[in-house]
N, C-alpha and C positions, 0 to 999 in steps of 0.2 A: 536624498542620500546623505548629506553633512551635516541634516536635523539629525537621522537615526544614529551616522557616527558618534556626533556629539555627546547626543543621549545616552550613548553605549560608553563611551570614553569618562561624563558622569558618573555613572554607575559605577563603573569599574574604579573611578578615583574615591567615592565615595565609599568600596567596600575595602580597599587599599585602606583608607582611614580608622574605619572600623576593625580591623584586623590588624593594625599598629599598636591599637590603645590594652593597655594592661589587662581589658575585662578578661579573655579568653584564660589565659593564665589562675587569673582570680578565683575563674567559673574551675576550671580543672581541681583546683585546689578543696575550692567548695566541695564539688562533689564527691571528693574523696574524701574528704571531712563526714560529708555527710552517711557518706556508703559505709563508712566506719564509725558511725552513730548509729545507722539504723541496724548493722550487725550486734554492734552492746544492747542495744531495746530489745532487740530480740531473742538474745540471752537473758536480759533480764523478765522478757514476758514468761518464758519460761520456769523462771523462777517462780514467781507469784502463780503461775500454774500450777506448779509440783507444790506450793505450800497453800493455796485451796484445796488442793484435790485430798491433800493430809487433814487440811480444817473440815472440810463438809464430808459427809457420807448423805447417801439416801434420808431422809427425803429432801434434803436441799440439791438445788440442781444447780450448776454455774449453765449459765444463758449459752454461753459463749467464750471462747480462751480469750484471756486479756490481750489486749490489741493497744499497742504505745505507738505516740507519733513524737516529733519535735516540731514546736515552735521558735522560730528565730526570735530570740532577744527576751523569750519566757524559759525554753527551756525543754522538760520532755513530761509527756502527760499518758498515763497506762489506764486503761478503763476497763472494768467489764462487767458484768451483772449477775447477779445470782436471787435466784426464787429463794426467797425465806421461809416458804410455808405452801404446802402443795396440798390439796385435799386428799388427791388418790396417785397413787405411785405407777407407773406405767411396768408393766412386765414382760418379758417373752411367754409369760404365764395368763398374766392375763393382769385386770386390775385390781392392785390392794391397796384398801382404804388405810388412811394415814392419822396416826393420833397426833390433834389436836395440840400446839404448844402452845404455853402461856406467854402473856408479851413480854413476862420478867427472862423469861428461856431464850425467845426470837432478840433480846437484847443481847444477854448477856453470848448470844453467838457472834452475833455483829461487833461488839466490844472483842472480844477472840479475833476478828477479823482486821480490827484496826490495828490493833499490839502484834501480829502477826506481819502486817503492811509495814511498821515502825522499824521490826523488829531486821524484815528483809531488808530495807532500805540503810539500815543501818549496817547490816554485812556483807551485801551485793549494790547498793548505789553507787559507792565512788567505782565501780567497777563503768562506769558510765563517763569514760575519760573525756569523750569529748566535748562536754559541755566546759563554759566558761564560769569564773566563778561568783557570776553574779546569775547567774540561771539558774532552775530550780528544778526538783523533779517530784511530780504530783502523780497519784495515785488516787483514780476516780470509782468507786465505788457505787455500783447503783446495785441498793436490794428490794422488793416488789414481794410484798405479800398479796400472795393470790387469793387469797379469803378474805380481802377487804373490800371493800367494793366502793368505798369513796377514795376517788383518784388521788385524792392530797395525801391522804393517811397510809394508801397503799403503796405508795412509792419514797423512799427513804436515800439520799445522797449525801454519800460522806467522802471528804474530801484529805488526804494525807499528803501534805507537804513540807520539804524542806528545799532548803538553798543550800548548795553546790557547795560553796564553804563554809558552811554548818557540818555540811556531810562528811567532807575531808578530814576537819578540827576534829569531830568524835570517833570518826571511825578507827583514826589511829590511834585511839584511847580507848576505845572497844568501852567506853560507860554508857550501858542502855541510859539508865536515869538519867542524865544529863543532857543525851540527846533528845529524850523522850521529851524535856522541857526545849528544844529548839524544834521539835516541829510542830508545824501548824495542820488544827485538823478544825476541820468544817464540816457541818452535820444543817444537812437539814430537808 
């Protein structure tokens, strides 16, 4: 009986300890941090929704609504995917075969798509207060021509980023050119 007290008297000093130290606090703060992070993502995912759905028509399909997460001590990261090239178009009608683009066309949509990514990021990013401003906010693009049939050449990711205070310095100067030379985009 004085083993189990003990043990119990243990515990109970040891979660006394735990419930003294500053994390609980910290943890509250976090997650309201966070709950007010992942509410800004998701305005902004909607953004880059509404200016896909303006960029593509039939026959390009978005896979899926862009979907952003945060990474601690990176930042915040928005992905999503779009069919470049579909052979036959799905209907309530039935199906209708799809002409052929050239890969000067399927580029110069994807180029439309980054300068649109640029473009949002530059009038809706700083709307993304919570980040700090060494954090950055990337924009993951994956496009999939379905007429290709080698996996390497089929699949194309391009990457749109900037930092948090790049973001802020231009966007209060509203200069696309200027900012367009502070972000970073990766293609490959």
């Amino acid at each position: 009986m004085k083993i189990a007290s003990a043990c119990f008297a243990l515990i109970l000093s040891g979660l006394g300890v735990l419930m003294a130290q500053p994390g609980p606090d910290n943890n509250r703060t976090a997650i309201e941090r966070l709950t007010a992070l992942k509410k800004e993502i998701q305005v902004f995912e909607t953004i880059v929704d509404k200016k896909l759905a303006q960029t593509f028509s039939n026959p390009y399909a978005l896979a899926g609504r862009p979907k952003g997460f945060y990474l601690d001590g990176y930042g915040v990261a928005l992905t999503f995917s779009v069919n470049i090239s579909r052979a036959v178009i799905n209907t309530p009608f039935g199906i209708i075969p799809n002409k052929e683009e050239s890969p000067q066309e399927k580029q110069k949509r994807i180029d439309q798509v980054k300068e649109m990514l640029i473009k949002a990021l530059l009038d809706y990013g700083a709307a993304i207060e919570q980040l700090s401003p060494e954090e950055s906010i990337a924009v993951i693009a994956h496009f999939e021509d379905s007429n290709i049939l080698d996996e390497v050449r089929r699949n194309k990711i391009i990457i749109v980023r900037v930092g948090k205070r790049d973001l802020l310095e231009h966007a209060a100067r509203r200069d696309f050119q200027a900012f367009r030379k502070r972000v970073e985009i990766v293609e490959y």
